[in-house]
C-alpha positions as CSV (number, residue, x, y, z in Angstrom):
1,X,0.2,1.6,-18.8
2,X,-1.2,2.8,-15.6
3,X,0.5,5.3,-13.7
4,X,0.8,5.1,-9.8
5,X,2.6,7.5,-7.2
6,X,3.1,7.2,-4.3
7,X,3.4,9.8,-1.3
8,X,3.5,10.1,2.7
9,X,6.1,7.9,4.1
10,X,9.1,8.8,6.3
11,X,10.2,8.0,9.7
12,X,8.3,7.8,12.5
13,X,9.1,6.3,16.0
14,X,7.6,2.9,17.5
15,X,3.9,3.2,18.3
16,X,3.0,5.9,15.6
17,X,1.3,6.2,12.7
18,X,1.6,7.4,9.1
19,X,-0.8,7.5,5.7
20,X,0.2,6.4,2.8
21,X,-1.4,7.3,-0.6
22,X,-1.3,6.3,-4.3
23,X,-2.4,8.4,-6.8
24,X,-3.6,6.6,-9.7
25,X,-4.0,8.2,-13.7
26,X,-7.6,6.6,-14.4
27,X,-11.0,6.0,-12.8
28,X,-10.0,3.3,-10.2
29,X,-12.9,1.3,-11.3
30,X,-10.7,0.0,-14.2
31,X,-8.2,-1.5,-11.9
32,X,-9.4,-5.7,-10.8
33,X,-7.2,-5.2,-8.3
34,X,-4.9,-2.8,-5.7
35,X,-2.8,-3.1,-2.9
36,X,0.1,-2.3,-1.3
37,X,3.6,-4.9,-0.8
38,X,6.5,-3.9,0.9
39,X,10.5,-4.8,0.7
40,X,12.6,-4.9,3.8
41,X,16.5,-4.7,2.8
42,X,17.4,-8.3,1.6
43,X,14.1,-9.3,2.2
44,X,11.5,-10.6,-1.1
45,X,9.1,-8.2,-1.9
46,X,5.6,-9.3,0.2
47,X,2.1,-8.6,0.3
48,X,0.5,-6.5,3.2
49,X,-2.8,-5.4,2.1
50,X,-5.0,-5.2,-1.1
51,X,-8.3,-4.7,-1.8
52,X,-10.6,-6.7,-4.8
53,X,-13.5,-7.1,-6.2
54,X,-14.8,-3.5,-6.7
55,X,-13.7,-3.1,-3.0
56,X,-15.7,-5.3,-1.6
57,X,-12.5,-7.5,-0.3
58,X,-10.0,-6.8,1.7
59,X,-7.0,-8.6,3.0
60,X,-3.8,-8.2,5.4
61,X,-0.8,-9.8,6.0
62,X,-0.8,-11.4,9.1
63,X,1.9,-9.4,10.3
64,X,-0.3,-6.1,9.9
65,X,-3.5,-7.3,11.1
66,X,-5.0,-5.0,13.5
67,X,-3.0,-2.2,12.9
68,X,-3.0,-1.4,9.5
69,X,-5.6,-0.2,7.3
70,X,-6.6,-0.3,3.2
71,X,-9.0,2.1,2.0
72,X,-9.9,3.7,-1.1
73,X,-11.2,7.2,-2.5
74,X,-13.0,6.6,-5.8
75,X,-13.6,10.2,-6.6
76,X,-10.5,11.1,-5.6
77,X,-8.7,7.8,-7.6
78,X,-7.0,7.3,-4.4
79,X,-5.7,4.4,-2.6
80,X,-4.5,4.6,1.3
81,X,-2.6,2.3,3.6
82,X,-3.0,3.5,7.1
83,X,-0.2,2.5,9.5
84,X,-1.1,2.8,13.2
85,X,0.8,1.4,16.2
86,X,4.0,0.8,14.2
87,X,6.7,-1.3,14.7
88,X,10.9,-1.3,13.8
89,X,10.0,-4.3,12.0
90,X,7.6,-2.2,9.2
91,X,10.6,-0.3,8.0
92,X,10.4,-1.1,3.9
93,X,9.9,0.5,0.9
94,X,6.3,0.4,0.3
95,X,5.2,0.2,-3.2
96,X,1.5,0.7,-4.8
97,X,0.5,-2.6,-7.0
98,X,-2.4,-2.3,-9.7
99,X,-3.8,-5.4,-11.7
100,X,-6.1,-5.7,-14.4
101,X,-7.3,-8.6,-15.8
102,X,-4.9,-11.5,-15.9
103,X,-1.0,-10.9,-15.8
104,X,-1.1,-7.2,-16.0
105,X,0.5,-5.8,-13.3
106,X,1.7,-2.1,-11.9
107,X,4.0,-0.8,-9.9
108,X,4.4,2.5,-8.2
109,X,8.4,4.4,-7.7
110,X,7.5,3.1,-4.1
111,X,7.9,5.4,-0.5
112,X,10.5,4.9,2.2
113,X,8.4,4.1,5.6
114,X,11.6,3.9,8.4
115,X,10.4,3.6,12.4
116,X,12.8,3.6,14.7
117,X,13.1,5.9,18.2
C-alpha cells in the first residue's frame, strides 16, 4: 500500500495561481508512475498531468497546457502540480495517483482547488 497526501488547495480567484503537493511514504523511485487527475462535480474523474519513466516524461491535458506544471522532489518524496493563470473551469477535487508495475494503482484523500472571483 502506498500512502499519498495531499495538501495546498483552496480558492483562489481567476488568473492566480496555487501549488499543490503530494507527500508520498517511500523513496519515489519505486513508484512507475505519478500524476495528478481531477473531478469536477458530475464530471468523470480525468487526467491533467503525470510524470513517467523515472521523470523523464511528462504529459498535460490539453486543457492545462501552458499553464500548469508537474514536478517532482526526489529527496523530499514530493510531487507538485503548479497551477498558474487559473480558470473557473479548474475548480475539482484534485487527487495524487501512484502506479507500480501493472494494475497497481494509488490514490490520495484528494484537495479541494475552487477559483472563482
Amino acid at each position: 500500500q502506498v500512502q499519498l497526501v495531499e495538501s495546498g488547495g483552496g480558492l483562489v480567484q481567476p488568473g492566480g495561481s496555487l501549488r499543490l503537493s503530494c507527500a508520498v511514504d517511500r523513496n519515489i523511485f519505486s513508484l512507475d508512475a505519478m500524476g495528478w487527475y481531477r473531478q469536477a462535480p458530475g464530471k468523470q474523474r480525468e487526467l491533467v498531468s503525470a510524470i513517467i519513466s523515472g521523470g523523464l516524461r511528462t504529459n498535460y491535458a490539453d486543457s492545462v497546457k501552458g499553464r500548469f506544471t508537474i514536478s517532482r522532489d526526489n529527496a523530499k518524496n514530493t510531487l507538485y502540480l503548479q497551477m498558474n493563470s487559473l480558470k473557473p473551469e479548474d475548480t475539482a477535487v484534485y487527487y495524487c495517483h501512484a502506479r507500480i508495475g501493472v494494475g497497481n494503482n494509488y490514490w490520495g484523500q484528494g484537495t479541494q482547488v475552487t477559483v472563482s472571483s
